[in-house]
C-alpha positions as CSV (number, residue, x, y, z in Angstrom):
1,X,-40.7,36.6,112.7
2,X,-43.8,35.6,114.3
3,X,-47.2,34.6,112.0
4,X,-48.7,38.1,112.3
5,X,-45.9,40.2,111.2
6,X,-45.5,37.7,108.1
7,X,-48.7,38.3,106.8
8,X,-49.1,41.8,107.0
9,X,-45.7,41.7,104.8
10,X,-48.3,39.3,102.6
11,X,-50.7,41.7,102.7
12,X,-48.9,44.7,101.8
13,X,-46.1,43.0,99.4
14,X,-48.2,45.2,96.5
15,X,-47.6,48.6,98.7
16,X,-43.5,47.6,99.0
17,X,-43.1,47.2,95.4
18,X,-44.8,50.7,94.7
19,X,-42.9,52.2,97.1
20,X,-39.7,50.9,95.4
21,X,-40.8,52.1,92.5
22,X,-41.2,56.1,93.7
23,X,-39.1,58.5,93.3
24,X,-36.0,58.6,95.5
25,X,-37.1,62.1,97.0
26,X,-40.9,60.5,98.1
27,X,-39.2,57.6,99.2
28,X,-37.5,59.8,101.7
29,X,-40.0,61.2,103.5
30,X,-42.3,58.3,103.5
31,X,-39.6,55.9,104.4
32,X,-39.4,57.2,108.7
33,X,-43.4,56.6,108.7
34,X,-43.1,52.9,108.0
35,X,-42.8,50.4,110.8
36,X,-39.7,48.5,111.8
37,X,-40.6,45.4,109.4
38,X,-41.6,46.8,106.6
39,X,-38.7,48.9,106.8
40,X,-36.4,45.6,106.9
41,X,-38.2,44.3,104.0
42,X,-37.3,47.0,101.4
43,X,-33.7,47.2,102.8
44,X,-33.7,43.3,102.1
45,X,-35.1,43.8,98.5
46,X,-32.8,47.2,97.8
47,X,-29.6,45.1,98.8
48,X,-30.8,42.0,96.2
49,X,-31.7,44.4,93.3
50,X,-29.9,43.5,90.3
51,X,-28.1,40.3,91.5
52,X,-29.0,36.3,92.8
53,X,-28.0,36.5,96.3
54,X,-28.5,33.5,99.3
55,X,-30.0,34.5,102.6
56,X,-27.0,34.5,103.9
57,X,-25.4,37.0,101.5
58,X,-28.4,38.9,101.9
59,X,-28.1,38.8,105.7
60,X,-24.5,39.7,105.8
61,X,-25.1,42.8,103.7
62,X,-28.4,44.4,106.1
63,X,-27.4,43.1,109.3
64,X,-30.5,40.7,109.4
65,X,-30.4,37.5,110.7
66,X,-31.0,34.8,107.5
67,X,-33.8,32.7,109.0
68,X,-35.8,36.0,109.2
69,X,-34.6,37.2,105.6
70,X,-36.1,33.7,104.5
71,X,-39.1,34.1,106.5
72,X,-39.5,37.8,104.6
73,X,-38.9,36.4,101.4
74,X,-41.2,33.8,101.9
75,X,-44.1,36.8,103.3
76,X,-43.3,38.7,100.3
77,X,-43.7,36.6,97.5
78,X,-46.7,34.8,98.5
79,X,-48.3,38.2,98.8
80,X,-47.3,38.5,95.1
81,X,-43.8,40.3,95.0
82,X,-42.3,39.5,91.8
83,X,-39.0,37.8,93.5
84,X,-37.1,35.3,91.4
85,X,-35.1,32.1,92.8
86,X,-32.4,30.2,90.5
87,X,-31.5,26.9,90.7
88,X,-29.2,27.7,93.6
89,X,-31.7,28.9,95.7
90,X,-30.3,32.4,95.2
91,X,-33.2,35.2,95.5
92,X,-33.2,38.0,93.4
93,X,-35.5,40.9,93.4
94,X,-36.8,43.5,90.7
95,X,-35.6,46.5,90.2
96,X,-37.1,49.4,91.4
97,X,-37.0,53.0,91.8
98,X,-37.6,55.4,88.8
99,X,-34.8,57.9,87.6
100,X,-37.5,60.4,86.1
101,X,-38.2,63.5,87.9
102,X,-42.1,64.0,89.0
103,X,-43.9,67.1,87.8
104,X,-46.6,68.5,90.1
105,X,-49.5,69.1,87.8
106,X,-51.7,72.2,89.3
């Protein structure tokens, strides 16, 4: 990942975590007008939802090479992405996505 596609993931680490946390039905629609890396970055933080996972681990499960899962990680929480690390280096991101139904208020 080269320097300028890392810190527009810094930059829009905020706009990630609200997307994760919309409703599965927005997240469809919105998710085809998102660019190729941001896409990558919420398929690397839905797969380590719920569980401590290596970079490796992490790669295996979206097809991403680990140096770049690393390098997203890395983008990610320095723009302020709540991500958490345990002693074994195993990442682990927070949950997201909300089970309520939206009501359109007119």
């Amino acid at each position: 990942m080269d320097k300028v596609t890392a810190d527009k993931l810094t930059e829009i680490a905020p706009s990630l975590a609200a997307f994760l946390e919309l409703h599965p039905d927005e997240q469809k629609w919105l998710y085809p007008l998102l660019g190729r890396a941001e896409q990558r970055a919420i398929l690397i933080l839905e797969a380590m939802q719920g569980a401590y996972l290596s970079y490796e681990e992490i790669s295996a499960k979206t097809g991403t090479h680990a140096s770049t899962v690393r390098q997203t990680l890395y983008a990610l929480s320095s723009g302020g992405l709540n991500l958490k690390s345990n002693k074994s280096g195993k990442w682990q991101s927070p949950k997201g996505g909300r089970s309520r139904k939206l009501l359109r208020m007119e």
